[in-house]
C-alpha positions as CSV (number, residue, x, y, z in Angstrom):
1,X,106.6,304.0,-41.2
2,X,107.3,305.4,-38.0
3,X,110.8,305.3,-36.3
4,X,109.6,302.4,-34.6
5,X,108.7,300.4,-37.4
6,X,105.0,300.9,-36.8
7,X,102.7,301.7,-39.8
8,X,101.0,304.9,-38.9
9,X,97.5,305.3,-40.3
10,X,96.8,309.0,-38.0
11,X,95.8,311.3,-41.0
12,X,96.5,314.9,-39.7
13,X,99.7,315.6,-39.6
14,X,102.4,313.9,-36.9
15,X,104.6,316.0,-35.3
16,X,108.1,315.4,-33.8
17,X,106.7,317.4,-30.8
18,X,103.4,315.2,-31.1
19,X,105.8,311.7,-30.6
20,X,107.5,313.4,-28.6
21,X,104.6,313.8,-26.2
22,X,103.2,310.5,-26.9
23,X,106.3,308.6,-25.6
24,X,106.6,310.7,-22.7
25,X,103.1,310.3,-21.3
26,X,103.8,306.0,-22.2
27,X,107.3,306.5,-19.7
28,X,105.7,308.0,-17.2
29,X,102.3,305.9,-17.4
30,X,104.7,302.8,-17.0
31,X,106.7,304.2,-14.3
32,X,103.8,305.2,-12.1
33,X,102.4,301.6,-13.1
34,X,105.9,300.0,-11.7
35,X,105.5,301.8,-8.7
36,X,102.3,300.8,-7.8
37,X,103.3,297.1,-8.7
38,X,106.2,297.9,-6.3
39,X,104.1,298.4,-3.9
40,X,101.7,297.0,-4.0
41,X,104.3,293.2,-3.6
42,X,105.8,295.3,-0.9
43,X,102.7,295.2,0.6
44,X,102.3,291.3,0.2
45,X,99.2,291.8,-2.2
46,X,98.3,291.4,-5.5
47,X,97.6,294.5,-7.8
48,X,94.0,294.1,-7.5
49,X,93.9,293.3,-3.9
50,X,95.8,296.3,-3.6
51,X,93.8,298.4,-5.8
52,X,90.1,297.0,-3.6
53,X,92.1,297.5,-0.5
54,X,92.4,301.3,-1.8
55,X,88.9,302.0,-3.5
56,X,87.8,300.4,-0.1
57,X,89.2,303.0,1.9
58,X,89.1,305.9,-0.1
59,X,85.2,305.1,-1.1
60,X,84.5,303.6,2.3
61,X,83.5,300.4,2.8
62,X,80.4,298.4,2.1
63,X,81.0,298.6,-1.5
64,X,79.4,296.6,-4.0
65,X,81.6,294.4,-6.5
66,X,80.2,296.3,-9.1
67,X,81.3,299.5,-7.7
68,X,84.9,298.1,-7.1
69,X,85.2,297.2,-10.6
70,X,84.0,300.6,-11.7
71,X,87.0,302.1,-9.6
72,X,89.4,299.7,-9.8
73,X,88.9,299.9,-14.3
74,X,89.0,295.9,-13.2
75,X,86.9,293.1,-14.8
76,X,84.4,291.4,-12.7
77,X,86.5,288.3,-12.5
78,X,89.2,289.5,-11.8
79,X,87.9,291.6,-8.7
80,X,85.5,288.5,-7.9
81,X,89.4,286.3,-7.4
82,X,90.9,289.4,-5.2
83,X,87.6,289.1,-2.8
84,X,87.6,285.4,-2.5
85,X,91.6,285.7,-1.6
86,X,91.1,288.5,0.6
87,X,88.2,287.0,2.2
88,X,90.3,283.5,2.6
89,X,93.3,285.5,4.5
90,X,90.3,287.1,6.6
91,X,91.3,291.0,5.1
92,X,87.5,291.3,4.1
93,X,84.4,290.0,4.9
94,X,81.4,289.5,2.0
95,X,78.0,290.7,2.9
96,X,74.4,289.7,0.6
97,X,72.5,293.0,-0.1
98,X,69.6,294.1,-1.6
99,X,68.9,291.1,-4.8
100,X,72.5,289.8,-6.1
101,X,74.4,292.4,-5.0
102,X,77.6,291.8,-2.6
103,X,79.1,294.3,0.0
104,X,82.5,294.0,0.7
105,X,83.7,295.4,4.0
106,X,87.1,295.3,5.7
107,X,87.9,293.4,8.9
108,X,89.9,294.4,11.7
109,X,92.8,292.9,9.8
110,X,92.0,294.4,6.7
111,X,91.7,298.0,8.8
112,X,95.1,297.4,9.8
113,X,96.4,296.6,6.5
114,X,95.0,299.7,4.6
115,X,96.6,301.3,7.6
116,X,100.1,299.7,7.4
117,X,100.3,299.6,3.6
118,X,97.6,301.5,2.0
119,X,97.4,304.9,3.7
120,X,101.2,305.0,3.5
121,X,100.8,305.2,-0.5
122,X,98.0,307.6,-0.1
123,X,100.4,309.7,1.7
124,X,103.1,309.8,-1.2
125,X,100.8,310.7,-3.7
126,X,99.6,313.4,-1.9
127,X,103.5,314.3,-1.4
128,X,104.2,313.7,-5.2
129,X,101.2,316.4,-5.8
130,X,102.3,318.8,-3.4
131,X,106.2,319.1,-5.1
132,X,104.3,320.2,-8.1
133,X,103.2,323.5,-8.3
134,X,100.1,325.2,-8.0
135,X,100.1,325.8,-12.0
136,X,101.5,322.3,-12.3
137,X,98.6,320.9,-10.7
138,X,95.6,323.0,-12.1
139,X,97.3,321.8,-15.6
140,X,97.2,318.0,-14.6
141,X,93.8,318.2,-13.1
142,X,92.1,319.8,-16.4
143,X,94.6,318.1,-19.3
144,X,94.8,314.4,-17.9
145,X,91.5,314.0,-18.2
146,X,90.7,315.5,-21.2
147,X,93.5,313.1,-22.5
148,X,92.1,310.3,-20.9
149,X,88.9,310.9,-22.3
150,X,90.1,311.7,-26.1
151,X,92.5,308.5,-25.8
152,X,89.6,306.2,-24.3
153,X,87.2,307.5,-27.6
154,X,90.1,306.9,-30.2
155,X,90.7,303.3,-28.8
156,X,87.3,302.3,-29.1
157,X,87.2,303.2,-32.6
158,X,89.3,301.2,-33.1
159,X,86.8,298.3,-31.8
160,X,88.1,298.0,-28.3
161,X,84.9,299.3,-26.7
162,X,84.3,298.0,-23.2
């Protein structure tokens, strides 16, 4: 049993330094989450309209659904409900492509949105990179991923494959 009750089945070795890590990267996984959330309400938009809003502008616009759920890591109904919202309040408009596929693109109200709200964000995480140091950011750039990556293989062994 570990320290927090939890039955741990990991057969190499756990290390203090090893939890120590683990519950680190959790804190600071939820605060950034928080923050988003934050503001994201701030904005007056849900987490996923704010997170199309973003993949919008940073991807450009004309995106299909498919490709918002891609970079958003949303589910297809989820983003489908932030579209028909946004489209409702006039932020976006839907366009029919090529077979099934939807484009989404931003209105003049949307434009101003990502402007008022979005690139504001933008901004402080650009800020937030720049108060870390050269080093600092070279080591987030190569480990977070890698991370990601050997965190996203453990979990679906353990049958949570998307």
């Amino acid at each position: 049993m570990s320290d927090l009750g939890l039955t741990m089945r990991w057969e190499a070795p756990m290390t203090t330094d090893l939890l120590s890590l683990q519950k680190t990267i959790n804190a600071a996984s939820k605060r950034i989450e928080e923050a988003y959330h934050r503001a994201a309400h701030a904005a007056g938009l849900s987490d996923s309209a704010f997170d199309i809003l973003y993949a919008l502008h940073v991807a450009g616009e004309g995106c299909s659904q498919r490709q918002l759920c891609e970079l958003c890591f949303t589910r297809k109904q989820t983003v489908n409900s932030a579209i028909k919202r946004l489209q409702q309040n006039g932020t976006v408009r839907v366009e029919t492509g090529p077979g099934r596929a939807t484009h989404i693109f931003l209105t003049e109200r949307g434009r101003e949105l990502v402007t008022n709200r979005v690139t504001p964000i933008i901004d402080a995480e650009m800020a937030a990179l720049d108060a870390l140091s050269p080093q600092q950011r070279t080591t987030l750039s190569t480990g977070l991923p890698r991370y990601a990556d050997a965190l996203v293989n453990a979990l679906d062994g353990t049958g949570g494959r998307r």
